[in-house]
BAKOLVO-61425 format. One line per field, with one value per residue (C-alpha): residue number from 0; x, y, z; residue in three letters. Coordinates in steps of 0.5 Angstrom, whole numbers. Each point is the difference from the previous one (the first is absolute). Layout:
<pts>
i c(NUM ...)
east c(X ...)
north c(Y ...)
up c(Z ...)
aa c(ALA ...)
</pts>
This chain:
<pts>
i c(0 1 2 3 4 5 6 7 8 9 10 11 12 13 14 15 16 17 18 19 20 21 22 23 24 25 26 27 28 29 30 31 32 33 34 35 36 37 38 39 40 41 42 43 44 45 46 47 48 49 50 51 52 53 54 55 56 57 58 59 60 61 62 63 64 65 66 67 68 69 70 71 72 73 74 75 76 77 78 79 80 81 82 83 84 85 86 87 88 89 90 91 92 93 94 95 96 97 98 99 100 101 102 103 104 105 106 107 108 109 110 111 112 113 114 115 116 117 118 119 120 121 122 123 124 125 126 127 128 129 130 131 132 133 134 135 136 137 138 139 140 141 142 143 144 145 146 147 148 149 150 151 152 153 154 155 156 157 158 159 160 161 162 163 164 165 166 167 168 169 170 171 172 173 174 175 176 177 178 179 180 181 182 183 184 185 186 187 188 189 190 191 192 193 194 195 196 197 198 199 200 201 202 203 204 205 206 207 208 209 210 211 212 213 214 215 216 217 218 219 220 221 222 223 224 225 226 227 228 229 230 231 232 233 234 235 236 237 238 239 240 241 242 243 244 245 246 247 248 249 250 251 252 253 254 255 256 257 258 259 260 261 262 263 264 265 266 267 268 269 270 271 272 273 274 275 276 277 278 279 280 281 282 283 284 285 286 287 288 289 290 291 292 293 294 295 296 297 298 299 300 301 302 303 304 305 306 307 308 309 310 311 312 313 314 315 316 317 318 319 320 321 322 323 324 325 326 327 328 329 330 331 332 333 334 335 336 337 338 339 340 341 342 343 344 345 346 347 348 349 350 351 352 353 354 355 356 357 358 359 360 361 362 363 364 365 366 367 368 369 370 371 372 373 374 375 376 377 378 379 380 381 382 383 384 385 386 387 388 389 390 391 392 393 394 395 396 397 398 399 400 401 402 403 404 405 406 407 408 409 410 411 412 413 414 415 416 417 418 419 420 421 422 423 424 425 426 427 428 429 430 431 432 433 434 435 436 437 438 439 440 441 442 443 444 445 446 447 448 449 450 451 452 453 454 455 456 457 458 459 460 461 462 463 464 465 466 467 468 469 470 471 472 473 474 475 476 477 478 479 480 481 482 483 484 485 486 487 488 489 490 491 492 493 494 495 496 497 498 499 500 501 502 503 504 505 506 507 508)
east c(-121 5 5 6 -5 -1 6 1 -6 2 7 -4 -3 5 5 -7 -1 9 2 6 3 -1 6 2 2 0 -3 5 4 6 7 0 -7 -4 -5 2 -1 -1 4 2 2 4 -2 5 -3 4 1 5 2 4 -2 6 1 -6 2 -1 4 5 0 0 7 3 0 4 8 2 -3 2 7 0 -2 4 7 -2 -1 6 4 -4 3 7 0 -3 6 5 -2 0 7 3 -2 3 7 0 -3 6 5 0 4 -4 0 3 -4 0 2 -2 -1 -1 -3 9 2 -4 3 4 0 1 2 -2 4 -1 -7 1 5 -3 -6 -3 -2 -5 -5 6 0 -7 1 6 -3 -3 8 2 -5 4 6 -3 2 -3 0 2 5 -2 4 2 -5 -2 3 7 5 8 2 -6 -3 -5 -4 -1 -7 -1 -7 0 3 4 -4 5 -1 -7 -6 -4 -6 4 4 -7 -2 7 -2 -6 2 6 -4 -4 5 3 6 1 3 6 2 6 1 7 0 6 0 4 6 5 -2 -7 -2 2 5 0 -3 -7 -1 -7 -2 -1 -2 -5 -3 2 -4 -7 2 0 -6 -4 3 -2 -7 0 1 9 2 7 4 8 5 8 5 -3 4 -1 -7 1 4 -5 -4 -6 1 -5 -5 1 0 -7 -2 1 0 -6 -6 3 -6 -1 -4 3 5 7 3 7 5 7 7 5 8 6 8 -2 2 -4 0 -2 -5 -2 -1 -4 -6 1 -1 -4 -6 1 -3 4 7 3 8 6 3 0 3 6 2 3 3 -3 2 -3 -6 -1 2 -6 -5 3 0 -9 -3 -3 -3 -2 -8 2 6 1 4 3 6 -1 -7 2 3 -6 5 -2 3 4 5 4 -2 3 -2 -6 2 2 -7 -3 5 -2 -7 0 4 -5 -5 3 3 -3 -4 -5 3 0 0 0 -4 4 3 -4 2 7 -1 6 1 5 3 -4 -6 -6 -1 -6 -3 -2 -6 -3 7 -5 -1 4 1 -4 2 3 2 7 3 6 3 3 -7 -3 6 -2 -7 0 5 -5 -5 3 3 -7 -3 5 -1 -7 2 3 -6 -3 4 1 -8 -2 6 0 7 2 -5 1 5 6 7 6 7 4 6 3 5 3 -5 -5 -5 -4 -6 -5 -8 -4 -7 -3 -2 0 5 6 5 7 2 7 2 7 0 8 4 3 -3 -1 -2 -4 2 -7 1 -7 0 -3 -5 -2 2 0 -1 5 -4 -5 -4 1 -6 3 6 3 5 -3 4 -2 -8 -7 1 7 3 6 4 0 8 2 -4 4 -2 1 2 -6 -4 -6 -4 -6 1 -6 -1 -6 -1 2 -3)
north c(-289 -1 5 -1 1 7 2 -2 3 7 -1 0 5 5 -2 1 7 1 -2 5 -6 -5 -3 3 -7 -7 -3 0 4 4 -1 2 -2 6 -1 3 8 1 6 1 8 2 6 4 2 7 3 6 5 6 7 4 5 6 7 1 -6 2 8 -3 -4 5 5 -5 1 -5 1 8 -2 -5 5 6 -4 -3 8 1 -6 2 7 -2 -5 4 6 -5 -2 8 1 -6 2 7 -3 -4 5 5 -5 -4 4 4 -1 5 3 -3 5 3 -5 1 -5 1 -3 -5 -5 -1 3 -3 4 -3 5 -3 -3 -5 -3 -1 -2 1 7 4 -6 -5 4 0 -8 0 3 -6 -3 7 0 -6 4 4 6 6 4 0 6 -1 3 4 0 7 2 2 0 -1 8 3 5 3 -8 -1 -1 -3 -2 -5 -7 -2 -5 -6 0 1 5 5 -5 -6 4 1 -7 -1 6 -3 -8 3 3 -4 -5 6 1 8 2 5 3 0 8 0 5 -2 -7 -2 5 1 6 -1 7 1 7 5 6 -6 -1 5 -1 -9 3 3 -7 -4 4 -1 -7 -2 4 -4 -7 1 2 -7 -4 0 0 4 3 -3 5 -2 5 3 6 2 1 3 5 3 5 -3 -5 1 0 -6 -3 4 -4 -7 1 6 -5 -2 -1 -5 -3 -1 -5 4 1 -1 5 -5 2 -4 3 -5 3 5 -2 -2 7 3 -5 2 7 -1 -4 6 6 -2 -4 -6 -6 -4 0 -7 1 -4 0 -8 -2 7 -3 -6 -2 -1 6 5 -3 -1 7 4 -5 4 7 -2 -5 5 2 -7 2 5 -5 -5 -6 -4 -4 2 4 7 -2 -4 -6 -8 -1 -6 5 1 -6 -5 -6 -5 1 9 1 -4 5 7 -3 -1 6 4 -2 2 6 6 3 -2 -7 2 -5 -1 -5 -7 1 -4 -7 4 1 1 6 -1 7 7 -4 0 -9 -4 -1 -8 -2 -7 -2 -5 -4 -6 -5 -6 -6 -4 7 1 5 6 -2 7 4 -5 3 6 0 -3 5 6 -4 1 7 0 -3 4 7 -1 -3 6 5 -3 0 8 1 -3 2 7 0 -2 5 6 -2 4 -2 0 -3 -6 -2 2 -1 0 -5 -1 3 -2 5 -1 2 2 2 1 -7 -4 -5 2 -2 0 1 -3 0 -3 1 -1 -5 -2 -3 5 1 6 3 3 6 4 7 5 -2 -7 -7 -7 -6 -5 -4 1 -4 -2 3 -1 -2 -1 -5 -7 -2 6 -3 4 1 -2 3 5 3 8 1 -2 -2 -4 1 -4 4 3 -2 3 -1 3 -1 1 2 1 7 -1 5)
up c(120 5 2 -5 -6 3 0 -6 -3 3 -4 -6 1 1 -5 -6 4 0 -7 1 3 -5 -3 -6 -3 2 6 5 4 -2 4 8 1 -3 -6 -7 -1 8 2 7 2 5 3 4 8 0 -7 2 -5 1 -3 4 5 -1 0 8 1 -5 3 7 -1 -5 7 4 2 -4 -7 0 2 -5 -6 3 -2 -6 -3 3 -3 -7 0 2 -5 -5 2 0 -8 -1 3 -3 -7 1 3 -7 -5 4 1 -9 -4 -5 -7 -5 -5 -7 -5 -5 -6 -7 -6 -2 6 2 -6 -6 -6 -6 -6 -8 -5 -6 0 -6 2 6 -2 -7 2 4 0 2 6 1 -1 4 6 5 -1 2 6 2 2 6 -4 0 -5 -8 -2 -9 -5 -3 -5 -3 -7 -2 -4 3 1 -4 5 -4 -2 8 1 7 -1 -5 1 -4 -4 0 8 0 -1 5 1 1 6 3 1 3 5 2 0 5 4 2 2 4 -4 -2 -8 0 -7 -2 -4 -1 -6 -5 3 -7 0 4 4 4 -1 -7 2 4 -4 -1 8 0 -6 2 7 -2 -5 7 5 -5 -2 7 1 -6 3 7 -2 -4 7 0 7 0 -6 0 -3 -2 2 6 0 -6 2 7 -2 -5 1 0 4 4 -5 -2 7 2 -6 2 7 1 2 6 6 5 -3 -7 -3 0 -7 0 -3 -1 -3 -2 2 -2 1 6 8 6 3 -7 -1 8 -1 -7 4 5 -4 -6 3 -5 3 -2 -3 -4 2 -4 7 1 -7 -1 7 0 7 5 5 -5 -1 9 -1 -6 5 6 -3 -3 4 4 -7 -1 -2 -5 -3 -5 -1 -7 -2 -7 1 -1 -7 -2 0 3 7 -4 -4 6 4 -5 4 3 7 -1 -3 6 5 -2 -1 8 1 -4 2 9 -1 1 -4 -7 -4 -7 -5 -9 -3 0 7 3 -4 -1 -7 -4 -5 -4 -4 0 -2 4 2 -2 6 2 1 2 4 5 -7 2 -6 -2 2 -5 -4 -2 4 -1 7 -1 -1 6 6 -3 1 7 1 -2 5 5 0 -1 7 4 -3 2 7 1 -3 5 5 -1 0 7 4 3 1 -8 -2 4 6 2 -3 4 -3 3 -5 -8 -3 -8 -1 6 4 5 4 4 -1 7 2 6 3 -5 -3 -3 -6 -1 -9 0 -8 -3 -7 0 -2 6 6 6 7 2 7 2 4 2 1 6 1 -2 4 -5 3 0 -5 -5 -4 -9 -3 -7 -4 -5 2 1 6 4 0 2 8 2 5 -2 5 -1 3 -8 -6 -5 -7 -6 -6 -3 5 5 6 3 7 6 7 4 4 8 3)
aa c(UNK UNK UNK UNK UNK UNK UNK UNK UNK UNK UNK UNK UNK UNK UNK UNK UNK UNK UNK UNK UNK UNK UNK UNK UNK UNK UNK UNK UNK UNK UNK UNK UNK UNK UNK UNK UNK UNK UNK UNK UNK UNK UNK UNK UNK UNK UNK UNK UNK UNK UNK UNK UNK UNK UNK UNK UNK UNK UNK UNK UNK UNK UNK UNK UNK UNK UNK UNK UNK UNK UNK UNK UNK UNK UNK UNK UNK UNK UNK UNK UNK UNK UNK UNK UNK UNK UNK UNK UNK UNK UNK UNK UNK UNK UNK UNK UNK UNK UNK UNK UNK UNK UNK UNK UNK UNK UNK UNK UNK UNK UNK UNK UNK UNK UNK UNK UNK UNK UNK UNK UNK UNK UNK UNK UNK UNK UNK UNK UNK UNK UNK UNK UNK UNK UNK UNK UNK UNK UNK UNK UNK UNK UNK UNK UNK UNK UNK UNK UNK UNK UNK UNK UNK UNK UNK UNK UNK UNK UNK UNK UNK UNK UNK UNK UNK UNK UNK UNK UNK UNK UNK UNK UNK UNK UNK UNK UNK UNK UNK UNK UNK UNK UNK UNK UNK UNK UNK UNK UNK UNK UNK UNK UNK UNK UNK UNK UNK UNK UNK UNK UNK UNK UNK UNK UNK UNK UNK UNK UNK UNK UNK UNK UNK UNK UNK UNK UNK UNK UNK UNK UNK UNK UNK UNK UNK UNK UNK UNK UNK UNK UNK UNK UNK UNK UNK UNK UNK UNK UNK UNK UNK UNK UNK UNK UNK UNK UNK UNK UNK UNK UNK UNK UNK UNK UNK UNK UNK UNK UNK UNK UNK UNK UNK UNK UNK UNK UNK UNK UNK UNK UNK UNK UNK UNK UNK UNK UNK UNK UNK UNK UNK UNK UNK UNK UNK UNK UNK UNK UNK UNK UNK UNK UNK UNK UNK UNK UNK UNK UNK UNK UNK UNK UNK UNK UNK UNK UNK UNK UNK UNK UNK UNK UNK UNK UNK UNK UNK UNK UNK UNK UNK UNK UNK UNK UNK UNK UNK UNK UNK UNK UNK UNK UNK UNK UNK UNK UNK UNK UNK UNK UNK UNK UNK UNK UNK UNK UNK UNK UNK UNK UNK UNK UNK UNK UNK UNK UNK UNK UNK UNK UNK UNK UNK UNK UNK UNK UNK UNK UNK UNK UNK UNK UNK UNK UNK UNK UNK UNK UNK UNK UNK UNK UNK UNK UNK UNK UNK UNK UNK UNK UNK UNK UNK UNK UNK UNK UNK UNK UNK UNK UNK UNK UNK UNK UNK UNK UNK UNK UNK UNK UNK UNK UNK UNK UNK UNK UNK UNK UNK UNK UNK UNK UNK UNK UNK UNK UNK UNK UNK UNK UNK UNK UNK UNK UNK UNK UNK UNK UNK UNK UNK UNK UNK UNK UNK UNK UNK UNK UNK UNK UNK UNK UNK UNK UNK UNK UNK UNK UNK UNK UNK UNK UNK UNK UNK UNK UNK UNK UNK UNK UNK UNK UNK UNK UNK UNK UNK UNK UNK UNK UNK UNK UNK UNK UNK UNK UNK UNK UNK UNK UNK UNK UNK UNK UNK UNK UNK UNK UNK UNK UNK UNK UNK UNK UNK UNK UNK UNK UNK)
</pts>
């Protein structure tokens, strides 16, 4: 055997005792000159992985010059930064202006209230209003002031009984289901217990005065126990001059704690001046007084003036174009465009806006019956069905009264200087007016009404202690050309006749 053999005899060999080295498939070698399932591993010479300092290492550097100086100023960077954050936070907290306290307010003075005098006429009865409460609920309004409704025959003293509703109005129960709907959708119930609500004297006479103090004071006590929340009585006077004035009033207003719902004690005076209704809400603790001040006032000075003399008196006064007589807004508001005008005007005065049924579309009642109320006015006719174009326009027209009745609702309820802002006056004349409504850092309004029949521009001068802008912003307004956010120069505001507008500006600081 010669030596070539050998040596290949002595591969054989090796590769039967190496089989990891056999190829894994075919015969040939794979590309680079390396057989099929070779691996070639490249082990590193010095694998060097660093484990960090050790304790002794680390206490050995942190001891050196360098490292202590460093750490000595970033502790006191630290600290300068953090008194420098704190100084600046007092500068600001000393500096910013502070908010005044809100006042206190109650469930009469956080919106509208909407009075329904002859429940048929409104609805059907006791049970239409029950019906009715979610449309009421639309208008923001805050409590519903019923009746009267107890039995009574016109003038006959000796036939009141203010425990038993009227049956043409309702009955006991249907009036608790009322109670319970209203609530919970946050709407408080007033009952109107207006004695001799038929005749032409409120209280009957003179002589029969304790007599129906005595029934009112334990009516108001068995409704107040059925869940009503205030009593309303017409004649206010009447009742406060009476010996048992305070009777009644421990009555209605005896459970008052902070954790209770204040009941409301609320009077109706008509053909008395502003000083006399000042002083009523001063000596009597009513809680609330409804004045005919807006609609024996026919001029604009007189008006600015009842306001000047109560505004101060704001959470304990109501306000109404027809209210203090059970009357719609529209008798003394003859046109569209009126209607909508003392709507804004009540709506921004100061005090609670107190409306009847039907104001809010501008019902028109005719004569001394009470008017129907309409319903369903957002029912537009069917295509193709003929139409009384007449009874279309006022529909359309109910529809819109409608809209900037609730935009202003809502306007009142989410601006704090419309809902309980300071009041100061800026122009009256015959037949305008124009004042401005404030709270502290929060945006202001300017009402300026013309229910004239001529044009005229209001001169807007600010009292002591009030500085306008030379501009303001359209809120709202009844005249088409003056439109949402147009600028109105505040040194001479041009009204149309029987137009309004509600101006806006921000606090500046």
């Amino acid at each position: 055997m010669n030596k070539d053999t050998e040596i290949d005899m002595k591969e054989v060999e090796l590769n039967e005792l190496d089989p990891e080295k056999q190829p894994m498939t075919g015969d040939g070698q794979a590309a680079g000159g390396e057989k099929n399932g070779s691996v070639k591993l490249k082990v590193p010479e010095d694998e060097v992985t660093f484990t960090g300092l050790s304790k002794e290492e680390l206490m050995k550097v942190a001891g050196t010059p360098g490292w202590v100086r460093t750490r000595w100023v970033l502790l006191v960077l630290f600290w300068l930064g953090w008194v420098g954050m704190l100084a600046g936070a007092i500068v600001i907290i000393v500096q910013a202006p502070r908010c005044k306290p809100i006042p206190e307010m109650k469930w009469w003075n956080e919106g509208p209230l909407y009075q329904i005098s002859d429940l048929e006429a409104f609805s059907e009865g006791m049970n239409g209003v029950e019906a009715k409460l979610d449309e009421i609920n639309k208008l923001k309004v805050k409590g519903l002031v019923l009746g009267p409704l107890h039995t009574v025959q016109k003038d006959q003293p000796s036939t009141l009984n203010f425990e038993e509703i009227n049956p043409t109005q309702g009955h006991e129960k249907e009036l608790v289901a009322v109670l319970e709907k209203a609530h919970k959708k946050g709407i408080s119930v007033v009952l109107d217990l207006t004695p001799n609500y038929l005749g032409a004297s409120s209280w009957f006479s003179p002589s029969d005065v304790g007599d129906v103090m005595e029934k009112l004071k334990a009516a108001a006590e068995h409704w107040l126990n059925l869940g009503v929340d205030g009593i309303k009585i017409s004649d206010l006077t009447v009742a406060t001059n009476s010996a048992d004035w305070s009777k009644l009033r421990a009555a209605v207003q005896g459970n008052r704690t902070e954790d209770t719902k204040s009941r409301a004690m609320m009077g109706v005076v008509k053909g008395i001046s502003a000083q006399e209704v000042s002083q009523l809400v001063n000596t009597t603790g009513v809680d609330l007084v409804l004045s005919d001040l807006l609609s024996s006032n026919k001029e604009g000075v007189g008006r600015i003036m009842a306001m000047d003399t109560l505004h101060s008196q704001q959470r304990s006064l109501g306000w109404g174009l027809g209210a203090a007589q059970l009357d719609q807004l529209s008798k003394q508001a003859g046109t569209p465009a009126l209607i909508r005008l003392y709507q804004l005007l009540l709506f921004t005065m100061p005090g609670t806006p107190v409306f009847t049924y039907g104001d809010e579309i501008g019902l028109q009642a005719v004569g001394a019956e009470s008017p129907k109320m309409v319903w369903d006015i957002e029912k537009a006719p069917a295509q193709g069905e003929a139409v009384n174009e007449t009874a279309e326009a006022q529909r359309e027209e109910q529809v819109a009264v409608r809209t900037w009745f609730k935009s202003l609702s809502e306007l009142r309820g989410k601006e704090r200087s419309l809902l309980h802002g300071d009041y100061y006056p800026l122009f009256s004349s015959t037949s305008s007016l124009s004042f401005v409504r404030v709270w502290d850092q929060s945006d202001r309004f300017i009402t300026a009404v013309n229910w004239g029949t001529a044009p005229e521009t209001l001169k807007l001068a600010p009292t002591e202690g009030l500085e306008l802008p030379e501009t303001a912003k359209v809120k709202l307004s009844t005249d088409e050309e003056l439109k949402a956010d147009a600028i109105v120069h505040l040194d001479k505001v041009t009204l149309k006749p029987g137009q309004a507008v509600l101006l806006q500006f921000p606090y500046t600081g």
